[in-house]
C-alpha positions in Angstrom: 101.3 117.8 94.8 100.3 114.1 95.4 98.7 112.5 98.3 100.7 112.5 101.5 102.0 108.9 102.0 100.8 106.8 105.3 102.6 104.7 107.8 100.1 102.3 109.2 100.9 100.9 112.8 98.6 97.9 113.7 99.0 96.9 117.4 98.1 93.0 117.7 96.2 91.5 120.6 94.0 87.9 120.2 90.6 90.0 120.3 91.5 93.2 118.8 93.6 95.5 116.0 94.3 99.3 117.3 95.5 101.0 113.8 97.0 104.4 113.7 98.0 106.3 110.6 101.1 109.0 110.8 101.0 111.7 109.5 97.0 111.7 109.3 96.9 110.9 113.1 93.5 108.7 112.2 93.1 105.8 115.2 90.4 103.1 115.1 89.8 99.3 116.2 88.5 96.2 113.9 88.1 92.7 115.7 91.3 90.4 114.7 89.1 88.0 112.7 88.6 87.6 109.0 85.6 90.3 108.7 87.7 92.9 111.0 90.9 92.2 108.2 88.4 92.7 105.6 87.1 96.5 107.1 90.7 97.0 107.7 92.3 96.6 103.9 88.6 98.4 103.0 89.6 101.5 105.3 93.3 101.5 103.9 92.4 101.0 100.7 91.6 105.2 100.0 95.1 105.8 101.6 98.4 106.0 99.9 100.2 103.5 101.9 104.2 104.0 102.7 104.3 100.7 104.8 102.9 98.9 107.4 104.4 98.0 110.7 102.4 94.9 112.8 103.4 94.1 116.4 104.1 90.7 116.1 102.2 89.0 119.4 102.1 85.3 120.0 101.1 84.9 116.2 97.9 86.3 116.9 99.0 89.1 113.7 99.3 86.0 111.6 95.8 85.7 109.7 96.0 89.9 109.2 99.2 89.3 107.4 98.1 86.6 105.3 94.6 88.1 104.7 96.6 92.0 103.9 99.2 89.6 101.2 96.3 88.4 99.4 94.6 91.7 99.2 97.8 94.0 98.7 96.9 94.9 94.7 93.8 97.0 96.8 96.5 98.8 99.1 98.4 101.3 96.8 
């Protein structure tokens, strides 16, 4: 049997990133700046990803977005 497959949640505020993993039930924080994006597609990167949902808040998800698009060939 394979790996299970994560859902990633990311809730977005200007300072901060709260992820959550389901099924795993793993929670932890990065800072919403580009070394916080970095740890964050570092962390997911030994995870079998299904998909990722991002709160969407006052475009402050933006530079994760762009910063997980240029990095997805690291997310499997």
């Amino acid at each position: 049997m394979g790996e299970v497959r994560q859902w990633v949640g990311i809730d977005v505020s200007q300072a901060k990133l709260d992820i959550a993993l389901r099924p795993s039930g793993r929670r932890w924080q990065v800072s919403n700046n580009e070394a916080g994006w970095q740890e964050l597609v570092g962390e997911l990167a030994g995870f079998v990803i299904a998909g990722v949902v991002v709160e969407s808040t006052g475009g402050w998800s933006e530079g994760w977005c762009r910063c997980c698009n240029a990095r997805r060939s690291r997310l499997r």
